[in-house]
Backbone as numpy.savetxt, mean C-alpha at the origin, in Angstrom:
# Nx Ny Nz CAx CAy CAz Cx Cy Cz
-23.30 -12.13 17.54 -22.47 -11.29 18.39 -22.57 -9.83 17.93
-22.99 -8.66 18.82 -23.15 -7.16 18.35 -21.55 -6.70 17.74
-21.24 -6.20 17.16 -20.11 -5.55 16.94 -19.75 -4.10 17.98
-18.60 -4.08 18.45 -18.33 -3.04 19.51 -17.59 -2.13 18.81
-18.30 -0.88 19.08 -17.24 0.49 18.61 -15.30 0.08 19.36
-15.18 -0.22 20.17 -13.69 -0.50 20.53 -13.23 -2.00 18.89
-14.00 -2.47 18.84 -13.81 -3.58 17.53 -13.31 -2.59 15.99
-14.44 -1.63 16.18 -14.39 -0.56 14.95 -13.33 -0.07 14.60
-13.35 0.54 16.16 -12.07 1.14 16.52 -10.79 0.99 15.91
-10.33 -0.39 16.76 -9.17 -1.16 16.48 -9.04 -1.09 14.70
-9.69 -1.99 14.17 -9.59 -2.03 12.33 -9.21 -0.92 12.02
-10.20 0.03 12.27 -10.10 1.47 11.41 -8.64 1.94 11.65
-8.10 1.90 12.65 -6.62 2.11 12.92 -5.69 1.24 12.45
-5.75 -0.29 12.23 -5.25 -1.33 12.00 -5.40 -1.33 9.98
-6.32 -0.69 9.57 -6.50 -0.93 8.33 -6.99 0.13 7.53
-7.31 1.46 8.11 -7.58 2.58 7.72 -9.01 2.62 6.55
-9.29 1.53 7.06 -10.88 1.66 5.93 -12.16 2.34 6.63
-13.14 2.45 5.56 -13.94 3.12 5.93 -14.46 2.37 7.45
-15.39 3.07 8.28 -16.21 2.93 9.41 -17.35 1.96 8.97
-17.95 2.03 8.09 -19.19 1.17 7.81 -18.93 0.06 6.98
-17.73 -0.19 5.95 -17.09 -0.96 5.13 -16.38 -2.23 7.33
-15.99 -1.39 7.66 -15.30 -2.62 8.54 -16.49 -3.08 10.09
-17.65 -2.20 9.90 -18.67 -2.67 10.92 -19.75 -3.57 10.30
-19.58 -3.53 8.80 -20.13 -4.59 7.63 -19.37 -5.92 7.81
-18.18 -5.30 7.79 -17.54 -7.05 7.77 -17.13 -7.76 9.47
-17.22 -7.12 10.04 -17.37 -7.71 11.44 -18.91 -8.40 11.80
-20.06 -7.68 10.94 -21.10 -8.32 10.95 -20.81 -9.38 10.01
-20.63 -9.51 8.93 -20.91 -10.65 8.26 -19.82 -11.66 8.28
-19.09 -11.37 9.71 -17.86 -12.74 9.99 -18.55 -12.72 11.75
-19.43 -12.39 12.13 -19.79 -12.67 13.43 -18.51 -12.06 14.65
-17.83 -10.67 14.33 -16.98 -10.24 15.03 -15.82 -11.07 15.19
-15.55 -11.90 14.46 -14.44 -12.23 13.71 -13.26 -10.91 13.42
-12.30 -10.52 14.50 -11.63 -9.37 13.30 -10.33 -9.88 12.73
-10.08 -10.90 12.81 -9.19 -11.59 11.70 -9.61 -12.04 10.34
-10.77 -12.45 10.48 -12.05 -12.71 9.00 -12.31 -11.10 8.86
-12.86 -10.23 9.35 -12.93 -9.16 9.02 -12.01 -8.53 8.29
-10.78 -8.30 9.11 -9.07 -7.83 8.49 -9.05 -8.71 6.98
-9.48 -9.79 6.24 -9.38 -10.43 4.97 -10.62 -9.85 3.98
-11.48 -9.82 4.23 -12.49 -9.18 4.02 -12.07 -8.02 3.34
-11.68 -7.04 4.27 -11.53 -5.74 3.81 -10.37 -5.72 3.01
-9.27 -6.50 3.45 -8.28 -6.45 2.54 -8.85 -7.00 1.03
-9.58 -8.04 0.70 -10.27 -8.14 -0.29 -11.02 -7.32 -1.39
-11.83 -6.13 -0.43 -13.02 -5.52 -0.68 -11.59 -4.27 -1.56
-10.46 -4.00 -0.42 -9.72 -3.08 -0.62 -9.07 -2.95 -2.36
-8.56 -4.41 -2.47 -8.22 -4.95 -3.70 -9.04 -5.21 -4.91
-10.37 -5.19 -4.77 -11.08 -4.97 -5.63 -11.51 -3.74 -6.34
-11.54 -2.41 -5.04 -11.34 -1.14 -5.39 -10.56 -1.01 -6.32
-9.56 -1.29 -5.90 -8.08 -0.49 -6.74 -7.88 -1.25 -8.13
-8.42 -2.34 -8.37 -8.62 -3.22 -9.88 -9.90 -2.21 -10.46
-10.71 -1.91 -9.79 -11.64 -1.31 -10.73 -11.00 0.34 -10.93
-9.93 1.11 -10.11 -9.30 2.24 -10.51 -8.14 1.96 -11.33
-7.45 0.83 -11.60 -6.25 0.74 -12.31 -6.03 1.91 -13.94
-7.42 1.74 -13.81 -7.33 2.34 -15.55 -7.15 3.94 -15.38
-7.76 4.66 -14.51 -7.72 5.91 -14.41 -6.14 6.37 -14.27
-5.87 7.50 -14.85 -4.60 8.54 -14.98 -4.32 8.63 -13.96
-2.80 8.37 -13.40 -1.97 8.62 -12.07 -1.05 9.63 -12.50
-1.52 10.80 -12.31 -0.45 12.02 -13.45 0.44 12.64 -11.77
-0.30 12.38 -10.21 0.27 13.22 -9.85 1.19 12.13 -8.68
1.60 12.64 -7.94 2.04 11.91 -6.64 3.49 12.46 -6.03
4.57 11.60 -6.13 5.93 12.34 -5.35 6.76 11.24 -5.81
8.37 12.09 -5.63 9.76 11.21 -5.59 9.63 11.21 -4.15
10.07 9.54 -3.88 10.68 9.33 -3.03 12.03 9.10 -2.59
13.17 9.27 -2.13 14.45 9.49 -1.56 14.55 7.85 -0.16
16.06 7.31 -0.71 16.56 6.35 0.45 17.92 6.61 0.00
18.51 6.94 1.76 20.12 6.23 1.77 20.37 5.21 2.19
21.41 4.66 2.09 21.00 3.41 2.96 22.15 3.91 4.19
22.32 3.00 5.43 23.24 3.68 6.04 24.56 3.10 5.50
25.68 4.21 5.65 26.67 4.38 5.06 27.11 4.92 3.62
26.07 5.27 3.61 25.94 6.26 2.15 26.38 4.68 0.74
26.16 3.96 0.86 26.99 3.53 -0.34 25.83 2.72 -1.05
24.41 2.87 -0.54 23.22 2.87 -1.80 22.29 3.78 -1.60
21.37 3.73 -2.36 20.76 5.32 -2.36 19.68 4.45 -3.54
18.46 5.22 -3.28 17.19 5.31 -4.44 16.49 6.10 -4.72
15.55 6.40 -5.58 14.96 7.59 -5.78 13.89 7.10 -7.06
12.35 7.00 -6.40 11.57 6.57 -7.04 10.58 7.53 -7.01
9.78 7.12 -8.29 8.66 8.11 -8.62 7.30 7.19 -8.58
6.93 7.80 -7.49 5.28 6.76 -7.23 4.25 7.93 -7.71
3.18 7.25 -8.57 2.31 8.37 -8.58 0.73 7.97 -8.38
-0.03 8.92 -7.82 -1.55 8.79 -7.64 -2.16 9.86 -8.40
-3.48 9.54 -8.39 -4.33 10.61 -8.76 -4.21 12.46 -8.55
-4.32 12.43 -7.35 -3.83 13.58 -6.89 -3.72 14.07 -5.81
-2.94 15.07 -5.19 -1.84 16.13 -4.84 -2.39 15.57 -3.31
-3.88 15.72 -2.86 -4.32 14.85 -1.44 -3.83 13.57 -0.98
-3.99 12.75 -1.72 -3.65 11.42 -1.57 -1.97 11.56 -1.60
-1.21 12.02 -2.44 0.02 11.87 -2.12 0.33 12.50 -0.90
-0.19 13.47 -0.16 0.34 13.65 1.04 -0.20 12.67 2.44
-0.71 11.58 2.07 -1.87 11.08 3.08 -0.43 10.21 3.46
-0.89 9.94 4.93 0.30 8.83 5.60 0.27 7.51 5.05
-0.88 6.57 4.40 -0.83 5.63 3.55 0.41 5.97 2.47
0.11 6.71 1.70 0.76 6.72 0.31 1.70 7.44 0.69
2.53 7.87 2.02 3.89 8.34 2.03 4.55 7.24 2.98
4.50 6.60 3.51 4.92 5.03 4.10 5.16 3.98 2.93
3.90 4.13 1.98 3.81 3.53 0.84 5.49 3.33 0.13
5.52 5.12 -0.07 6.98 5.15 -1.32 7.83 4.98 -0.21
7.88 5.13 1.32 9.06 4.89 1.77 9.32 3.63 1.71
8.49 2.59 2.26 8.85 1.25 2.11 9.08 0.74 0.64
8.49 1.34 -0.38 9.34 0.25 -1.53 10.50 1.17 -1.70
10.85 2.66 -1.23 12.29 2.60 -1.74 13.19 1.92 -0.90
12.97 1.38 0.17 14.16 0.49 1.42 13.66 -1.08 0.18
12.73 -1.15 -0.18 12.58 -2.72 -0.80 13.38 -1.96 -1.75
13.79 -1.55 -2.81 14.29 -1.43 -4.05 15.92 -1.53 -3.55
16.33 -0.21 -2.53 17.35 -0.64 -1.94 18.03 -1.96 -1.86
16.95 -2.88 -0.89 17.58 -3.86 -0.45 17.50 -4.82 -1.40
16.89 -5.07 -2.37 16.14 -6.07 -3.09 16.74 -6.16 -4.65
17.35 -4.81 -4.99 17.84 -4.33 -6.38 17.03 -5.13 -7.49
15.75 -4.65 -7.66 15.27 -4.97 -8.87 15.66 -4.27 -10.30
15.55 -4.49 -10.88 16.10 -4.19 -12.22 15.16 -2.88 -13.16
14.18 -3.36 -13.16 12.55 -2.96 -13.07 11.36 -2.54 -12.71
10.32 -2.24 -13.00 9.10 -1.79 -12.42 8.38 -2.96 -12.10
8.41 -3.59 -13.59 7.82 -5.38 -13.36 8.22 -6.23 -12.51
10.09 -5.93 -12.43 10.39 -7.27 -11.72 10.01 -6.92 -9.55
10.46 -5.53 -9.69 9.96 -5.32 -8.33 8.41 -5.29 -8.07
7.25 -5.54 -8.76 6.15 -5.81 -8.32 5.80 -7.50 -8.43
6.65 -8.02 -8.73 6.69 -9.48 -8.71 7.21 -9.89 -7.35
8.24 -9.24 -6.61 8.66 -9.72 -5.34 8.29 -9.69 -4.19
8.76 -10.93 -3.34 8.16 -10.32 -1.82 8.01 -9.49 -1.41
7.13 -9.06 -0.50 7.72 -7.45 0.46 8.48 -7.92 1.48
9.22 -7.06 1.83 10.50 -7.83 2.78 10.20 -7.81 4.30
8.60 -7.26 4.41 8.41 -6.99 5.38 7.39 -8.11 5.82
6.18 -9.27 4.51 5.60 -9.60 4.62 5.72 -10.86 3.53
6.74 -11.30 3.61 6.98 -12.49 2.25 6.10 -13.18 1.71
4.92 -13.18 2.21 3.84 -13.97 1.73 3.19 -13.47 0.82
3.35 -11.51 0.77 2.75 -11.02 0.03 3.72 -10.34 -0.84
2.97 -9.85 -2.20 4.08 -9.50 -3.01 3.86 -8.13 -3.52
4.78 -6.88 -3.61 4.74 -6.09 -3.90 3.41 -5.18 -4.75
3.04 -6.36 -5.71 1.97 -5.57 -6.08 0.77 -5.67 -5.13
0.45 -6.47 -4.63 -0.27 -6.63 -3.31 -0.28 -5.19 -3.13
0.60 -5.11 -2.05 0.85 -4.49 -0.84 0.60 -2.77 -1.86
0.91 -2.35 -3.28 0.98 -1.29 -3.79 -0.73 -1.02 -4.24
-1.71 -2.61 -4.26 -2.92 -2.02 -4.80 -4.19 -2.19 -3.65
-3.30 -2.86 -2.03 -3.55 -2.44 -1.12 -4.31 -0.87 -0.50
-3.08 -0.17 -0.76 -2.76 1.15 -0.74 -3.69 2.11 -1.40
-3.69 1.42 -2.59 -4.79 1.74 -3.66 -5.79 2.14 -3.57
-6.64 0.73 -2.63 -7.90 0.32 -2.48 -8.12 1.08 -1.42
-7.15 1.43 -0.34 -7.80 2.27 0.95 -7.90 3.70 0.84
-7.08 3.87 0.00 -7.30 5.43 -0.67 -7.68 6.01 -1.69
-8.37 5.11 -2.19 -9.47 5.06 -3.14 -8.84 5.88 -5.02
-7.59 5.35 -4.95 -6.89 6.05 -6.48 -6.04 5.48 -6.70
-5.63 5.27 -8.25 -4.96 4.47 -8.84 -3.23 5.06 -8.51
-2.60 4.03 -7.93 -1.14 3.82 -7.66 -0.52 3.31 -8.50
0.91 3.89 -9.00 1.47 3.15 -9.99 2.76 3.35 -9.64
3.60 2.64 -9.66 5.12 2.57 -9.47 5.46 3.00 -10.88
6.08 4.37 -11.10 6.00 5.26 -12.31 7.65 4.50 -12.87
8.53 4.79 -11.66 10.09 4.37 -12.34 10.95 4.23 -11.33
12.32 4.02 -10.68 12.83 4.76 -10.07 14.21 4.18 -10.47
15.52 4.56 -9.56 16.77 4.28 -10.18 17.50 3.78 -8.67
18.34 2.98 -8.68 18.79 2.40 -7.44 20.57 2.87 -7.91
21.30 3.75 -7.14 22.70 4.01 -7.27 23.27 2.63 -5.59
24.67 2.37 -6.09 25.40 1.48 -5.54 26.88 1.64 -5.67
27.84 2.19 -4.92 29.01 1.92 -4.67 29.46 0.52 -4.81
């Protein structure tokens, strides 16, 4: 089966990976883009294991209220650098684990990369953080953050 630029299309929006990384794996799943979509999530996760080691000196606090003011978080995610922290990956990134820290009150850095994502229970936080990783090609690290509670 040829692979169709509308196929390309779709992924590249659906998964933000490279153009030739997701017209590779639509070839080698026969336009499969559910085998494709694993693939890359794979390929993605392997990236970010081979960046783990490199220095994450830069990135951003992220800020949550919850509504009604009576929890609040404020975490420090960091990447490589000053680009990548402004990219819509890695600012969705810190928003969603500060609503997970919110809702989830981990104690920890460890214990919240051990947990579901609340958005995808099957997968677990560190997943979903070396996900992120892998599509933006630099090491992510959940630096610290602090969860306040009325």
């Amino acid at each position: 089966m040829a692979v169709t630029t509308e196929q390309i299309k779709k992924l590249r929006e659906e998964t933000q990976a490279p153009v030739m990384a997701i017209k590779n794996a639509l070839k080698e799943t026969g336009g499969d883009e559910e085998a494709a979509k694993e693939i890359l999530r794979e390929k993605a996760l392997a990236r970010a294991e081979e960046k783990k080691e490199r220095e994450a000196a830069d990135g951003m606090v992220f800020s949550y209220i919850h509504q009604g003011g009576k929890v609040g978080v404020l975490l420090d995610l960091r990447c490589e650098t000053d680009f990548v922290a402004r990219t819509e990956d890695f600012q969705k990134l810190g928003r969603e684990l500060a609503l997970q820290i919110a809702s989830m009150d981990p104690e920890r850095v460890e214990d919240l990369l051990k947990q579901d994502y609340i958005r995808e229970p099957d997968k677990k936080i560190s997943e979903v953080v070396k996900e992120v990783a892998g599509t933006v090609g630099e090491n992510i690290k959940v630096e610290r953050f602090t969860r306040y509670a009325l």
